[in-house]
C-alpha positions in Angstrom: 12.6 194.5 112.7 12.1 192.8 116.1 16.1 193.1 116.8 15.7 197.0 115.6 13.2 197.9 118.2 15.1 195.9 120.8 18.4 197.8 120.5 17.6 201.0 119.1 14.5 201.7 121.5 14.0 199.8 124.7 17.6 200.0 125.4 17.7 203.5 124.9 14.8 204.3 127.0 15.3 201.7 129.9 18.6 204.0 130.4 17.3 207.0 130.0 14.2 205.8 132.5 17.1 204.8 134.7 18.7 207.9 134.8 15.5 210.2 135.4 14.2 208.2 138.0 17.1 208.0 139.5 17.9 211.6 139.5 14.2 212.6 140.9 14.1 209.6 143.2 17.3 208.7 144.3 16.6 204.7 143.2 15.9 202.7 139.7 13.3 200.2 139.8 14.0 196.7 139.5 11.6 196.9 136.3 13.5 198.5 134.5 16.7 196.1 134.6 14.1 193.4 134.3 13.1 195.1 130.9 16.8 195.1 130.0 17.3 191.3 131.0 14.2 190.4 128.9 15.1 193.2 126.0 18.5 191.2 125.8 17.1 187.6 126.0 14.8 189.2 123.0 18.0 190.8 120.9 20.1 187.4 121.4 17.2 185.5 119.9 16.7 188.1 116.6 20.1 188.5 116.4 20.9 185.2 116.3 23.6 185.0 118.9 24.5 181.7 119.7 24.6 179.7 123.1 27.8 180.3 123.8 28.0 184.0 123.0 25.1 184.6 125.4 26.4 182.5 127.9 29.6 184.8 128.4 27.3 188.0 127.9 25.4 186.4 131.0 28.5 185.3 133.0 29.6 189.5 132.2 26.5 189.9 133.8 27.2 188.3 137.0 30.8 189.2 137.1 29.9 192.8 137.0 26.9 192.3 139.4 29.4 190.7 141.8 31.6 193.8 141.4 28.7 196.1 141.9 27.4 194.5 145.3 31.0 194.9 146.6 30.6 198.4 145.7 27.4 198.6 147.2 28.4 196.7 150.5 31.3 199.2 150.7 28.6 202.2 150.5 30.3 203.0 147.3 27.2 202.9 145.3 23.2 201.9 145.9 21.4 198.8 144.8 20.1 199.7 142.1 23.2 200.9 140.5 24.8 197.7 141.1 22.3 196.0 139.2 21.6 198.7 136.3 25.2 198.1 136.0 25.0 194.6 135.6 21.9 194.8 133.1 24.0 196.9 131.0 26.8 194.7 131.1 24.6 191.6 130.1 23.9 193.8 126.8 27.8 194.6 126.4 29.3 190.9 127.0 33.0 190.3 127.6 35.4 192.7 125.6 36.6 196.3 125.2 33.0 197.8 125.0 32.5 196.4 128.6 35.6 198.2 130.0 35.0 200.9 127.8 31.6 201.3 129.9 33.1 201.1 133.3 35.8 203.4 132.5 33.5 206.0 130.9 30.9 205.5 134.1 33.8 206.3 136.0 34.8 209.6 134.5 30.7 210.5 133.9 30.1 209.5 137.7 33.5 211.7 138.9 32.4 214.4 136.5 29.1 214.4 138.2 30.1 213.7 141.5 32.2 217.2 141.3 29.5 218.9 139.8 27.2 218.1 142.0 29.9 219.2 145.5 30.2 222.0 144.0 26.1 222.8 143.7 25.4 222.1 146.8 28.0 224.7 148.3 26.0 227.1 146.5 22.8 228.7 148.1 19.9 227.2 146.5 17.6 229.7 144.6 14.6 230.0 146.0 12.8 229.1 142.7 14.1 225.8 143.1 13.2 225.0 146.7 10.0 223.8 146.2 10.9 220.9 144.1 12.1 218.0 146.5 14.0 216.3 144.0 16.1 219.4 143.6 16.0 219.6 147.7 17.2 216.0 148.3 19.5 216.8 145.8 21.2 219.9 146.7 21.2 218.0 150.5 24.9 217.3 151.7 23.2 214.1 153.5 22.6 212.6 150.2 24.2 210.7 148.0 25.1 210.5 144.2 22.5 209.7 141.6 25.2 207.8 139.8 22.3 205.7 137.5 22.5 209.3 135.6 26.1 208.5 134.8 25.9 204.3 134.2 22.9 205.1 131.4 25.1 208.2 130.2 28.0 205.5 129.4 26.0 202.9 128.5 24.7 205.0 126.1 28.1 206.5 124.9 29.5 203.0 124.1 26.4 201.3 122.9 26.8 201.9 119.5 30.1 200.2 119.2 28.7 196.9 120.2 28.3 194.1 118.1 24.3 193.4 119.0 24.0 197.4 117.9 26.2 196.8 114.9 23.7 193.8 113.2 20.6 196.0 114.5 21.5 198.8 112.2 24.3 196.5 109.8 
């Protein structure tokens, strides 16, 4: 019951928090990959996942977070990014559903990145300009919300996880 919440709600809607907020704000709050990280720590304990296992879903964790603060120090991606990208990988451990993920985030973040180009050299209609999300994001100065595409993948490969897999097996 416990593992079932876990995995088929609070991971759910910590990505789907992560990719609002970061599409009307331009940032993800550290809560919410703080709700992951406990979420997890939750799921391995239900799941019954021993040491071992969560000790290479944690060193995933790092590995990624390492590759996501390169990213960030090359102004490749923001902060919080980095580390929604690490929460997620925490849940995914070492394997295919981990490259699966940053492979999918890739083509969801491209896909995005395109779509997004290609709005803002578009005109904005006037019915939208009084939003300021919509104005910061339709603003050439700004950058990606790429969160949208890391909770999009995350949530893509999800269900082919092993931690999904005795939540619903």
């Amino acid at each position: 019951m416990v593992l079932d919440a876990l995995v088929l709600l609070v991971f759910p809607a910590a990505m789907v928090c992560a990719a609002v907020s970061d599409l009307l704000t331009m940032t993800i709050p550290n809560r919410i990959q703080a709700a992951l990280a406990l979420a997890f720590a939750g799921a391995a304990v239900a799941a019954g996942l021993d040491l071992q296992t969560v000790g290479l879903h944690v060193a995933a964790a790092l590995a990624v977070l390492a590759l996501g603060f390169a990213c960030f120090a090359f102004g490749w991606m923001g902060g919080g990014d980095a580390k929604l990208m690490a929460a997620t990988a925490l849940w995914f451990g070492f394997g295919m559903q981990l490259a699966e993920f940053l492979m999918v985030a890739a083509v969801y973040g491209g896909v995005l990145t395109l779509l997004l180009l290609a709005a803002r050299g578009l005109p904005l209609p006037q019915a939208l300009a009084g939003h300021g999300w919509v104005l910061r994001l339709h603003d050439s100065k700004t950058g990606v919300p790429y969160g949208i595409a890391l909770a999009a993948a995350a949530l893509t490969v999800f269900p082919d996880t092993a931690i999904f897999a005795r939540a619903i097996g």
